[in-house]
C-alpha angles and dihedrals in degrees: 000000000000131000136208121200106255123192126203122223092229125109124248098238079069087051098053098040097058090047084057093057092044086055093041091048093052092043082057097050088038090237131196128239104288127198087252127062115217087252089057108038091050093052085050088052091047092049089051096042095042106029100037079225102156118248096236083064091046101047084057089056097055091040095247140119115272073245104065088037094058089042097060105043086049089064106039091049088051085047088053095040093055096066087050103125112236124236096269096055087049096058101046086046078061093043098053093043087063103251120141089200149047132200120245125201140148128195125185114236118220117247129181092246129161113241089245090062088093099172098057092050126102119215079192091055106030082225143098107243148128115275109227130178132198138203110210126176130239091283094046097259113163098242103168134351122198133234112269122263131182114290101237084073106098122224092257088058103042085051087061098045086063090046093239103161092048093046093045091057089042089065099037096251138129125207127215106219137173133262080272087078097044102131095046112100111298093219094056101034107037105198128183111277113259129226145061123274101029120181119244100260092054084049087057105046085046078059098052088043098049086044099054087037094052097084096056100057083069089075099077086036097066090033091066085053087094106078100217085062090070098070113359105203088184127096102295087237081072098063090070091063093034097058093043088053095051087059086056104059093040091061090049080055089046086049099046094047 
């Protein structure tokens, strides 16, 4: 076996702030001594998270059993989805900074899947994978992910299963989409305007919209930044904590810059 010293582009306030809620979290169970101590077993979880490296390579490298790895990463990324704020709380933290709108997007997130899993598969795509979708503020902020749902079920859909549209009038908000979300209420979901020859003012409208709307297609983007996001060879149920627990830690890096 041999080993190579690795870094990972990721501050040490993160570091230490997941290692904090590992600790917190044991003193809470009133855990005994594990083979890994919280500083360790949240830098195992951030190498697995950030860098897609297997937990079989990673366990060698801490000196520990794939077992315990997987063990131990499962827990720490529950513990970080669960402070994941939910799609309510995101929308009343937007209306009472001010802001009239909100950015929609949804991305579809790889998964090791057989052909004849059908309803995981995007014919969008051409690729099995979990639909998200993602509220972002004016600045592109990552304000709230959803849980993950097969990938067959389009954007508009998927829109409608959170309950986007209704929650959006209940606070007072509006969202810029993208063509994806053509067919919600028009009021609630702005997409860009459809069809050839449009006249200028239509074009024009299409550019504000694509210039307000810009921000926001940096969520998934920095989302895909963590490595374990581009094919996820897990059970598909996982994505949903995995990616709530990936805007987490991107707000602990926002917060530490």
């Amino acid at each position: 076996m041999l080993f190579y010293p690795a870094a990972l582009p990721l501050s040490t306030s993160t570091l230490t702030r997941v290692a904090r809620l590992i600790r917190t979290h044991r003193k809470t169970l009133g855990s005994r001594w594990r083979t890994l101590d919280p500083g360790e077993q949240a830098l195992l979880t951030l190498a697995h998270l950030r860098k897609g490296e297997t937990l079989r390579s990673l366990a060698a490298s801490f000196g520990i059993s794939p077992a315990t790895a997987w063990r131990r990463t499962r827990e720490t990324i529950a513990l970080l989805a669960a402070l994941a704020p939910g799609l309510r709380d995101a929308l009343r933290h937007v209306k009472r900074s001010g802001a009239a709108f909100v950015i929609l997007d949804g991305t579809l997130v790889h998964i090791d899947r057989n052909r004849i899993d059908r309803p995981y598969y995007s014919g969008k795509h051409q690729r099995h994978g979990m639909n998200l979708q993602a509220i972002a503020d004016a600045h592109g902020n990552l304000l709230w992910i959803s849980g993950a749902i097969r990938g067959s079920i389009h954007d508009t859909k998927a829109a409608r299963i959170w309950q986007i549209p209704r929650l959006l009038a209940e606070h007072g908000l509006f969202a810029l989409g993208d063509k994806g979300y053509d067919g919600l209420d028009h009021d609630l979901v702005v997409t860009p305007i459809k069809g050839k020859d449009k006249p200028e003012w239509q074009k024009e409208v299409n550019r504000l919209h694509a210039r307000l709307r810009g921000p926001g297609e940096r969520v998934f983007a920095q989302l895909k930044t963590w490595a374990i996001v581009d094919q996820v060879r897990c059970a598909p149920e996982r994505v949903t904590q995995i990616a709530k627990a990936i805007q987490v830690l991107n707000d602990y890096e926002h917060q530490s810059r």
